[in-house]
N, C-alpha and C positions, 0 to 999 in steps of 0.2 A: 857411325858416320863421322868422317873427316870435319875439322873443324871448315875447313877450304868447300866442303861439300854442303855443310850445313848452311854458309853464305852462301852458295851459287844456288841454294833452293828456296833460302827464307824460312828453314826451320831450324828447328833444336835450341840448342842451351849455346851456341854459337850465334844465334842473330841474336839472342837477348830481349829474347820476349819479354818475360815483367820486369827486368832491369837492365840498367847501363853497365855494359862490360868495359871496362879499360885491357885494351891490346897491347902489346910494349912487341915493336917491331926492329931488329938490329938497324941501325943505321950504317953502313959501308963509305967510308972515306971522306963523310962529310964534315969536315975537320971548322967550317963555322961555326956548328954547334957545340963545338966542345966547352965552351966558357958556361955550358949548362950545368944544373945539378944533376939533372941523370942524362948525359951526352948518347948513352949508348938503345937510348929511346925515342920511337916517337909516336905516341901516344894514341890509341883510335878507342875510341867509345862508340857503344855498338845501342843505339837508344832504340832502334825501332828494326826489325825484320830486314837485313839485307840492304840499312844505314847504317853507314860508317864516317863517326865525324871526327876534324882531329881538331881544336881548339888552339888557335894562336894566343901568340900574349897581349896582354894588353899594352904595347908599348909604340913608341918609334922604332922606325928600322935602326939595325947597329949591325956592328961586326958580329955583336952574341947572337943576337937573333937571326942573321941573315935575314930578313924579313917573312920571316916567320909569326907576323902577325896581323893575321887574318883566319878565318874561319874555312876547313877545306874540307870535302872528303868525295865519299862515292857510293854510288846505289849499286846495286846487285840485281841482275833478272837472270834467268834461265838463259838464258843465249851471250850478253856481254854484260858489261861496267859501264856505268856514267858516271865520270869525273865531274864533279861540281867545283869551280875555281883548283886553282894549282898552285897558291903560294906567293909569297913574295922576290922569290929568286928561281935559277936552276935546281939550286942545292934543293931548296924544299920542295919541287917540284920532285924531285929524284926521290928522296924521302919520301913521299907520298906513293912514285909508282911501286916501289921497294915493298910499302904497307899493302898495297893492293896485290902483290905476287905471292903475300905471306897468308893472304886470306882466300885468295881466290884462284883456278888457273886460267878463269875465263877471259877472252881478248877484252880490252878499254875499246869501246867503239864511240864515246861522244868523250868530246872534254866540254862543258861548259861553263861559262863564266858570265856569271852575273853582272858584270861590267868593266869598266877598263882600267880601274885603279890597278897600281903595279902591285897592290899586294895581292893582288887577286888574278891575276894573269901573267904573271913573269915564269911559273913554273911549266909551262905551257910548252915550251923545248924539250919537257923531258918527255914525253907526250909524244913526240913528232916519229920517232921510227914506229911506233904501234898505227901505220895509216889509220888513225882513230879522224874522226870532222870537227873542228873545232868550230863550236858554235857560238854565235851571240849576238845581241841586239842586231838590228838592221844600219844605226846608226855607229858600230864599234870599228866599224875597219877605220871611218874618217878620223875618229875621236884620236882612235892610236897612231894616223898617220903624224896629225899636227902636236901631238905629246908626248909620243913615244920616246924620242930625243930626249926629252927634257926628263922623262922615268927612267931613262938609262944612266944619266948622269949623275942623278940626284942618287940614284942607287948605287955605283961606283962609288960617291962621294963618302955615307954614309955607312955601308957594309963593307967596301974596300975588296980585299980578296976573298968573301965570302959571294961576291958578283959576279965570280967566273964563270962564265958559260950562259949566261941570261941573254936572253935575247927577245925579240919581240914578236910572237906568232900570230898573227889576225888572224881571226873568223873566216873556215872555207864555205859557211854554211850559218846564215842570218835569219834573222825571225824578227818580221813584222806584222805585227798583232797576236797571233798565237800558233803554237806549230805542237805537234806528239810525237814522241821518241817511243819506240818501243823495246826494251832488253830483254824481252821473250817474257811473258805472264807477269808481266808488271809494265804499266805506262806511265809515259812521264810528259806532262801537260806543263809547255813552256809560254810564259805572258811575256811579249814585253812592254813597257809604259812608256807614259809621255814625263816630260821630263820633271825629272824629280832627287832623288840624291844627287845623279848624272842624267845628261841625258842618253843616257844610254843602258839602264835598269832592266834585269832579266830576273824573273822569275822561276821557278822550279818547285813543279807539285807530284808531288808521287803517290798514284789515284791509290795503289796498295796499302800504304800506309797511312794515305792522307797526311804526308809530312810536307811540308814547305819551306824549300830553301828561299830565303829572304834577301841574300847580298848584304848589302849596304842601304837598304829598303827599312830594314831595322836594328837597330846598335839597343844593345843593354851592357849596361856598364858603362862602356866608350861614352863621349860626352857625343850626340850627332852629328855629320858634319854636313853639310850646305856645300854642294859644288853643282848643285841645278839649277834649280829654283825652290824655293823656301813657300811660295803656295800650289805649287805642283806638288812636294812632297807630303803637304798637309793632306791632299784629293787622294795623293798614290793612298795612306794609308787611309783613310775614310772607304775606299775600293777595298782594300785586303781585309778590311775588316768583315768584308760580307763572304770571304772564301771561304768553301769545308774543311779548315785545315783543324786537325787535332793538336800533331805537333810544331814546332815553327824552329826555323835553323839562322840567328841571326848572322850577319857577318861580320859581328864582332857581340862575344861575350855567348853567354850557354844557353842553350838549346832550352826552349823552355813551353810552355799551354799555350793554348792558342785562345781571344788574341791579346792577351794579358798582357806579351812583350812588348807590344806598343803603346801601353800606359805612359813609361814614363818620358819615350821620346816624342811622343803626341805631346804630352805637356811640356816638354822643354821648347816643341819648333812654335807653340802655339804663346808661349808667353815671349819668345823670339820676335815674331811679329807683331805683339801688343806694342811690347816696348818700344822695337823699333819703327810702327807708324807714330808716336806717340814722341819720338825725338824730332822726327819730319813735320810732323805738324807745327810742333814747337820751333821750327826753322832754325833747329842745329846743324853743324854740318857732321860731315862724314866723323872726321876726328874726333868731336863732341862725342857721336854716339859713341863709337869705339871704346872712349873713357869712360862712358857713365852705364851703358847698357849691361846689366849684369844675370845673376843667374845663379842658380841654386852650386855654386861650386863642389861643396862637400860630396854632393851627388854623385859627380862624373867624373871617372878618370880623365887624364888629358885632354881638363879643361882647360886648362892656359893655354893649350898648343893648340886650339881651335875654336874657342869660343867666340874671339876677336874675329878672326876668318871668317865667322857665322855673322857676323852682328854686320859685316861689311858687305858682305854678300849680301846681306837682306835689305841692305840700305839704297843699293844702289837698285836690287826689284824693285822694291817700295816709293823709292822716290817720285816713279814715274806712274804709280796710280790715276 
């Protein structure tokens, strides 16, 4: 059996039953990545039956990464492909469908995206001749109408000519409260939540596997970030912690037991808000907190570049207790 066969069925030594395979798929023309150590790669680990993940870096957007960091991949049923998030650009959106034509010949019939950050939705052009539905929250089409400018920019800004070809594709097909995808003998049970990372959070359960895509619902590694609400995220995760999931797909940093992954960002958002009711009470201001509210730094990557952003965001919820 083809390796192409063995993903479009969820068997053999190609889905990677008792281990994670690493994939190395040619990359064609994407000349952003080349500032990489292995350019002529882009990686897919195969953790569960007809899951396919491909791990971004832990970084800012650049030229090197084209924004290539964020967490992306694709499940496998008998009938089509569901795309889970597309990247931070075209380029790695391309890269991505590239990975999926090396494994599979079945059509992509869902792209979904767990919410509207640009890393997680810019590859979503490349997507667009495959008439696949682009799914997502109920509240994602507004989100990208009044931001999407401002992810195009910042994205130009920072990647430069690895931007070409991005563009912003909204959701043909939303989900409020919960909706089923089916790829033929495998379902995929989609939540969405109130607000919490964003307000605009999708979830992804794949009853086969019991694997669950997370988005930005759960970060290991990456320091959290706060762009919802800071005790709506605390609920979201107290809720996923009662879900069947075995495995769990953060969107940012490695796939790992369920619900273990949310150890240590339950502790980071929870001492977030000790601290910061705890500078309100003391009737500091905003600034104050900013300067004194701290946090396990050694912990987290890119916590300089977002700790601050947290500590303000929670101040200004907080304030109005």
């Amino acid at each position: 059996m083809t390796l192409a066969a063995q993903a479009s069925s969820g068997t053999g030594r190609g889905a990677g039953r008792a281990r994670a395979a690493t994939l190395a798929v040619a990359l064609i023309g994407l000349l952003p990545f080349s500032a990489r150590a292995d350019p002529a790669a882009f990686a897919l680990e195969n953790p569960a039956p007809g899951i396919y993940v491909h791990y971004g870096e832990q970084a800012l957007v650049s030229r090197a990464n084209a924004g290539d960091i964020a967490n992306v991949g694709f499940i496998v049923g008998t009938r089509c492909v569901a795309v889970v998030d597309t990247g931070g650009s075209y380029a790695v959106g391309r890269a991505l469908r590239e990975a999926i034509r090396g494994i599979t010949p079945l059509p992509v019939c869902y792209v979904i995206n767990t919410h509207v950050h640009p890393d997680h939705v810019f590859g979503n052009a490349a997507f667009v001749d495959d008439g696949c539905e682009f799914v997502g929250h109920a509240r994602a089409p507004d989100a990208l109408r009044r931001r999407g400018d401002y992810y195009l920019a910042a994205l130009k800004r920072d990647a430069g000519d690895a931007a070409r070809g991005t563009r912003i594709v909204p959701p043909t097909r939303t989900v409020d409260g919960s909706a089923a995808l089916d790829l033929g003998a495998r379902v995929l049970t989609l939540r969405s939540w109130p607000t919490a990372h964003t307000d605009a959070d999708l979830t992804v359960f794949d009853e086969t596997t019991r694997t669950l895509w997370l988005g930005d619902l759960a970060f290991a590694g990456h320091v959290p970030v706060v762009d919802g609400n800071l005790r709506g995220f605390l609920a979201a995760i107290a809720k996923l912690r009662t879900m069947p999931a075995a495995l769990a797909i953060p969107g940012h940093g490695r796939a790992s037991g369920w619900p273990g992954v949310l150890d240590a960002e339950e502790a980071y958002l929870r001492r977030l808000q000790t601290d910061v009711r705890a500078v309100i009470k003391s009737q500091r201001t905003l600034s104050q907190a900013v300067a004194t509210v701290g946090g396990d730094r050694a912990a987290w990557l890119l916590f300089d570049d977002f700790h601050k952003r947290n500590v303000s965001a929670a101040y200004a919820e907080l304030e109005w207790e």
